[in-house]
Each structure stands twice: as C-alpha cells, then as structure tokens.
N, C-alpha and C positions, 0 to 999 in steps of 0.2 A: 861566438856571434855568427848567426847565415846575413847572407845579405843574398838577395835576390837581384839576378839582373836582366835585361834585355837580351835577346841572341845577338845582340846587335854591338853588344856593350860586352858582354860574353867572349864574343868574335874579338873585339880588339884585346880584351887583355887576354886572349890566350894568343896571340899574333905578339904580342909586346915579351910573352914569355918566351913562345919559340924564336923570337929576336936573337934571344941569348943576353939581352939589357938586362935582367932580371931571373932572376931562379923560381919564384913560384907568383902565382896570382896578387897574394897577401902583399908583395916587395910592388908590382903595377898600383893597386888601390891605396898605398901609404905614400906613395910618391905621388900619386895624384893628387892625393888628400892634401899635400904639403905644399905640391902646386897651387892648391885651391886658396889657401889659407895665406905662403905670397902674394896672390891676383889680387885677394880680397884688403891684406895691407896695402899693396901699390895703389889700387883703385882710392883710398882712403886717403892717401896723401894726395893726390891728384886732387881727390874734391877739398882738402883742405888748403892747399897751394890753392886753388881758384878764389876760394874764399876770403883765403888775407890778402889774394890782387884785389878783388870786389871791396874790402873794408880798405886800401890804402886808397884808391879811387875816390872812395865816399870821404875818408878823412884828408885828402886833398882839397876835395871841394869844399870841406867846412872850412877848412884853414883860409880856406881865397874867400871866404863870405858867399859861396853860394848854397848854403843851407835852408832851410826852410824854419821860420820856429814854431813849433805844435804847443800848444797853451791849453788842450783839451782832450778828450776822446773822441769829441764831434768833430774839430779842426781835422784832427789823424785819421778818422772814418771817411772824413771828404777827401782830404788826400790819396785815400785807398781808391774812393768809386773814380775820382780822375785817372788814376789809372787806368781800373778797369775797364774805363772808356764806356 
C-alpha cells in the first residue's frame, strides 16, 4: 500500500521517527490509526452517555404526568411546527 501525504504531514511523522518513539514511518501511522479508532470509540460513548441523560429526563417527566399524549400524525406534526417556532 503507497499512501500519499502532505509535506506537512510528511514533516511530522518523519520528526516522530527521528524522536526515537518509533523505528520507522509504518510504527507513526498504525499508532495513529489506533489513536484514531480510540477517539472515535470514546466520542461514541460520550454521545451515548448524553443520550440515556436525555431519555432518563424524558422518562422522569412521563412518570410525574408531564407528558403530552399524541393520538395522531397531525397531533405530532403540530407538536413539531411548536417547536420549530
């Protein structure tokens, strides 16, 4: 596999080699790679944690009776444009 890169991007992993952190280019782009693929799990729990605060919230408020009840599509369409003001 070539991969093409920036002189910019070039510059840093051959700076991360002469580091001495790493022995050749390939060991900078699989650690990054694996970097990448952490950030992108962590980010996913982060939006998942927000989401079951947002559904406990909502399902506190049904439990106290402040729910709304929808009996239609047109009821839940009106619901929508209140919102969107």
């Amino acid at each position: 596999m070539h991969v093409s890169l920036t002189a910019e991007l070039e510059s840093r992993v051959k700076a991360k080699v002469a580091s001495g952190l790493y022995n050749n280019s390939s060991e900078v782009i699989r650690e990054a790679l694996r970097f990448m693929d952490t950030h992108e799990d962590w980010i996913h729990e982060i939006k998942v944690a927000r989401l079951r605060e947002q559904l406990k919230v909502a399902t506190d408020q049904l439990d106290s009776g402040e729910g709304i009840l929808v009996e239609s599509k047109g009821a839940l369409d009106s619901i929508f444009e209140d919102i969107k003001g």
